[in-house]
C-alpha positions, -999 to 999 in steps of 0.1 A, spaced: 0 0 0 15 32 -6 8 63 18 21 101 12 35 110 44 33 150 52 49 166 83 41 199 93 63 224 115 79 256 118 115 270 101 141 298 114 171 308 106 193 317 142 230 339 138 261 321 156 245 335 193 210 315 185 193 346 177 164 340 152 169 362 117 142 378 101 134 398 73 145 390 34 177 378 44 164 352 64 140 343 37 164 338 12 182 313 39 154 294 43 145 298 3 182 279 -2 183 256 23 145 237 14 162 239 -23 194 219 -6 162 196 15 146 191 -20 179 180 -36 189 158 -7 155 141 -10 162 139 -47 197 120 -44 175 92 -17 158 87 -46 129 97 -25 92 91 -41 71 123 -53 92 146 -24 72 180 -19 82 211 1 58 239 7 69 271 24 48 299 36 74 325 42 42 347 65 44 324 93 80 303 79 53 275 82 70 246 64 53 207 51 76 181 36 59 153 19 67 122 5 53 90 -15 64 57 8 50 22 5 41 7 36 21 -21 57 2 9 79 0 43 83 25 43 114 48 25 92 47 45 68 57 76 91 84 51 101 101 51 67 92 85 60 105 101 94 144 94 85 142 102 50 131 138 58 153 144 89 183 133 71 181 153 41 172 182 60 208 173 82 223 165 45 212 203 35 228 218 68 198 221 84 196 209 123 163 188 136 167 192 178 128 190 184 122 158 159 86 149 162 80 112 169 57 88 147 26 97 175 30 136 171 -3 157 155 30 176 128 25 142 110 -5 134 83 -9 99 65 -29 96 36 -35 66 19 -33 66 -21 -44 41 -44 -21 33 -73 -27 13 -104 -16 3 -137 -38 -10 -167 -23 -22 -197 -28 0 -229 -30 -13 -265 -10 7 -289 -21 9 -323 -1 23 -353 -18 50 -368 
């Protein structure tokens, strides 16, 4: 069965002294570093990855396509995929949800495949 897996949470950008950045620097941080998440995903070879960013509230999902027995499995697989290509991208992940926390949402998707017919024209 295959699931998309979406987690939910915040994103900042903090100087050397842990002070949270704002304005368009900061969203040009953020901006580059999702880009490096995306690419990170990409070299996993990670399944339909999606990022959405809404730079108002730096209000960040990250979804991804997994196949799994459940939906808790499925957050299983899906959980290290994301944290480690957000670590890959320099990013750091101190306050990691776990599988039971409400930042994850598991939808189940229905895939299938029908064989076609070609015919020459």
């Amino acid at each position: 069965m295959h699931y998309v897996v979406t987690l939910s949470g915040t994103i900042a950008v903090t100087d050397d002294d842990g002070l949270r950045l704002v304005g368009d620097e900061a969203d040009t941080l953020i901006e580059q570093h999702l880009d490096a998440v995306m690419d990170a995903l990409e070299d996993m070879d990670a399944q339909d990855p999606d990022i959405e960013l809404d730079l108002t509230d730096c209000s960040v999902r990250f979804a991804i396509l997994v196949e799994a027995t459940d939906p808790e499995h499925a957050i299983d697989i899906a959980s290290p995929q994301v944290r480690k290509a957000i670590d890959a991208a320099g990013g750091s992940t101190p306050d990691w949800p776990d599988s039971t926390h409400r930042a994850w949402a598991v939808r189940r998707v229905s895939l299938s495949a029908s064989p076609v017919e070609l015919v020459a024209a």
